[in-house]
C-alpha positions in Angstrom: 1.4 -10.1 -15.2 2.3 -6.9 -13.5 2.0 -7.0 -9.2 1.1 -4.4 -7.3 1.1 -4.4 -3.4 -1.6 -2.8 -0.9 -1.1 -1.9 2.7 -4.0 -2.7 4.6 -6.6 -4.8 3.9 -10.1 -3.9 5.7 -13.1 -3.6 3.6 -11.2 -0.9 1.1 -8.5 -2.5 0.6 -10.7 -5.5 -0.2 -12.2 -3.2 -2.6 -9.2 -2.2 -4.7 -8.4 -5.9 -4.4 -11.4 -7.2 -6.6 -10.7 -4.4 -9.1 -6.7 -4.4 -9.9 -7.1 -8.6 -9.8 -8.5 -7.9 -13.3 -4.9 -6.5 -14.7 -2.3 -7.6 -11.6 -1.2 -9.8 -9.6 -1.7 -9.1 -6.2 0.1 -8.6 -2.9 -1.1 -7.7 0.2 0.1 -7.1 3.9 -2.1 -6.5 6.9 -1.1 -7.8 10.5 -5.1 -8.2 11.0 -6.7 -9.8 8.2 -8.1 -13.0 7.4 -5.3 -14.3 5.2 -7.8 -16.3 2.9 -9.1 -13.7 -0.1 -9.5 -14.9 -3.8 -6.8 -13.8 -6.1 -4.5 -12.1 -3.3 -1.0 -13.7 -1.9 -0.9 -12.3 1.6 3.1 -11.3 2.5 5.1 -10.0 4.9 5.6 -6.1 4.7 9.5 -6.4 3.6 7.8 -8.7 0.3 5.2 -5.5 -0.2 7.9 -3.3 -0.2 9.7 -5.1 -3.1 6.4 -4.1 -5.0 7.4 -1.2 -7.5 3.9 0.5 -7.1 1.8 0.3 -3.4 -1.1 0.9 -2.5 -1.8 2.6 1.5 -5.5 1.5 2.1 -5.3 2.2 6.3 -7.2 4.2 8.1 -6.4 7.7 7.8 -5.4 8.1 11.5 -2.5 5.2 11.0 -1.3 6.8 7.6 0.7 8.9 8.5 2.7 6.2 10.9 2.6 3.5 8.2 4.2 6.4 6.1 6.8 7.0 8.4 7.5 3.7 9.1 8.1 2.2 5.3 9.9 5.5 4.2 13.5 4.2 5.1 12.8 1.1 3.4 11.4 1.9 0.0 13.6 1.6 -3.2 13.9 4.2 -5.5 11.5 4.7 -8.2 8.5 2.8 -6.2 5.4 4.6 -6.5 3.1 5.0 -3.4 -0.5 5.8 -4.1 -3.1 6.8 -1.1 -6.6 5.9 -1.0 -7.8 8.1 1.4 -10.7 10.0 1.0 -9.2 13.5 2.1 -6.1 14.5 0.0 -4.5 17.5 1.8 -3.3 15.6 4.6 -1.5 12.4 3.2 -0.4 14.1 0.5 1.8 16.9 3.2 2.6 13.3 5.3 3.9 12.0 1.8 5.8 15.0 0.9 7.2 15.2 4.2 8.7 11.4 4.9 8.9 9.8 1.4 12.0 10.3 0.0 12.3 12.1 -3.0 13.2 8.8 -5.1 9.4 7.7 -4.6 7.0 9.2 -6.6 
Protein backbone atom coordinates (compact mmCIF):
# COMPACT_ATOMS: atom_id res chain seq x y z
CA UNK A 1 0.00 0.00 0.00
CA UNK A 2 0.96 3.48 -1.17
CA UNK A 3 1.84 6.17 2.02
CA UNK A 4 1.20 9.52 1.80
CA UNK A 5 2.15 12.14 4.63
CA UNK A 6 0.07 15.21 5.96
CA UNK A 7 1.44 18.19 7.87
CA UNK A 8 -0.81 19.15 10.41
CA UNK A 9 -3.27 17.37 11.99
CA UNK A 10 -6.31 19.64 13.56
CA UNK A 11 -9.73 18.76 12.61
CA UNK A 12 -8.83 18.93 8.61
CA UNK A 13 -6.19 17.16 8.62
CA UNK A 14 -8.20 14.63 10.62
CA UNK A 15 -10.53 14.88 7.81
CA UNK A 16 -8.29 13.94 4.87
CA UNK A 17 -7.08 11.32 7.30
CA UNK A 18 -10.43 9.21 7.42
CA UNK A 19 -10.64 9.53 3.58
CA UNK A 20 -6.96 8.62 2.05
CA UNK A 21 -7.00 5.60 4.94
CA UNK A 22 -9.31 3.93 2.37
CA UNK A 23 -6.33 3.66 -0.39
CA UNK A 24 -2.89 4.66 1.81
CA UNK A 25 -1.12 4.21 4.41
CA UNK A 26 -0.80 7.03 6.41
CA UNK A 27 1.72 9.37 7.97
CA UNK A 28 1.29 12.25 9.87
CA UNK A 29 3.40 14.96 11.78
CA UNK A 30 1.93 17.69 14.05
CA UNK A 31 3.94 18.98 17.20
CA UNK A 32 0.30 19.46 18.86
CA UNK A 33 -1.79 16.53 18.37
CA UNK A 34 -3.07 13.82 20.28
CA UNK A 35 -0.76 11.05 18.87
CA UNK A 36 -3.60 8.38 19.19
CA UNK A 37 -5.93 8.38 15.71
CA UNK A 38 -7.09 5.15 13.99
CA UNK A 39 -5.28 4.15 10.90
CA UNK A 40 -2.41 7.02 11.16
CA UNK A 41 1.47 6.38 12.40
CA UNK A 42 2.35 9.69 13.87
CA UNK A 43 6.26 10.64 12.89
CA UNK A 44 8.76 13.01 13.16
CA UNK A 45 8.82 15.70 10.32
CA UNK A 46 12.27 14.31 8.76
CA UNK A 47 9.99 10.67 8.34
CA UNK A 48 7.08 13.00 6.55
CA UNK A 49 9.49 14.33 4.39
CA UNK A 50 10.64 10.85 3.08
CA UNK A 51 6.82 10.67 1.97
CA UNK A 52 6.83 11.11 -2.02
CA UNK A 53 3.43 12.96 -1.97
CA UNK A 54 2.45 15.54 1.30
CA UNK A 55 -0.20 16.90 2.31
CA UNK A 56 0.05 20.81 4.21
CA UNK A 57 -3.25 20.85 6.24
CA UNK A 58 -2.07 24.13 8.69
CA UNK A 59 -3.63 26.92 9.10
CA UNK A 60 -3.27 29.28 6.44
CA UNK A 61 -1.37 31.88 8.50
CA UNK A 62 1.58 29.11 9.29
CA UNK A 63 1.68 27.92 5.62
CA UNK A 64 3.61 29.91 4.27
CA UNK A 65 6.41 29.24 7.24
CA UNK A 66 5.85 25.44 7.13
CA UNK A 67 6.62 26.07 3.39
CA UNK A 68 9.70 27.81 3.91
CA UNK A 69 10.83 25.64 6.42
CA UNK A 70 10.54 21.97 4.60
CA UNK A 71 11.68 23.53 1.14
CA UNK A 72 15.52 22.75 1.70
CA UNK A 73 14.65 19.46 2.78
CA UNK A 74 12.40 17.94 0.16
CA UNK A 75 13.67 15.39 -2.42
CA UNK A 76 13.10 15.81 -5.81
CA UNK A 77 10.11 14.61 -7.48
CA UNK A 78 7.87 14.86 -4.01
CA UNK A 79 4.68 16.26 -4.70
CA UNK A 80 3.25 18.89 -2.13
CA UNK A 81 -0.51 19.39 -2.26
CA UNK A 82 -2.37 22.38 -0.17
CA UNK A 83 -5.58 22.16 1.46
CA UNK A 84 -6.31 25.51 2.02
CA UNK A 85 -9.34 26.94 1.17
CA UNK A 86 -7.97 30.12 -0.74
CA UNK A 87 -5.65 29.15 -3.65
CA UNK A 88 -3.87 32.37 -4.81
CA UNK A 89 -1.84 32.73 -1.86
CA UNK A 90 -0.19 29.23 -1.23
CA UNK A 91 0.04 28.55 -4.47
CA UNK A 92 2.51 32.18 -5.05
CA UNK A 93 4.19 30.79 -1.39
CA UNK A 94 4.66 27.42 -3.33
CA UNK A 95 6.01 28.85 -6.42
CA UNK A 96 8.15 31.04 -4.54
CA UNK A 97 10.19 28.56 -1.94
CA UNK A 98 9.56 25.02 -3.43
CA UNK A 99 12.17 24.05 -5.53
CA UNK A 100 11.52 23.42 -8.95
CA UNK A 101 12.13 19.55 -8.40
CA UNK A 102 8.67 19.40 -6.34
CA UNK A 103 5.74 19.43 -8.15
Amino acid sequence: MSSVGIIGFGRFGKVLANILQKGFSIKAYDPHANASFPGVEFVDMDSILNEKTIFIAVPIRRFATVITEIAPNLSEGTTIIDVCSVKIHPVDVMKNHLPESVG
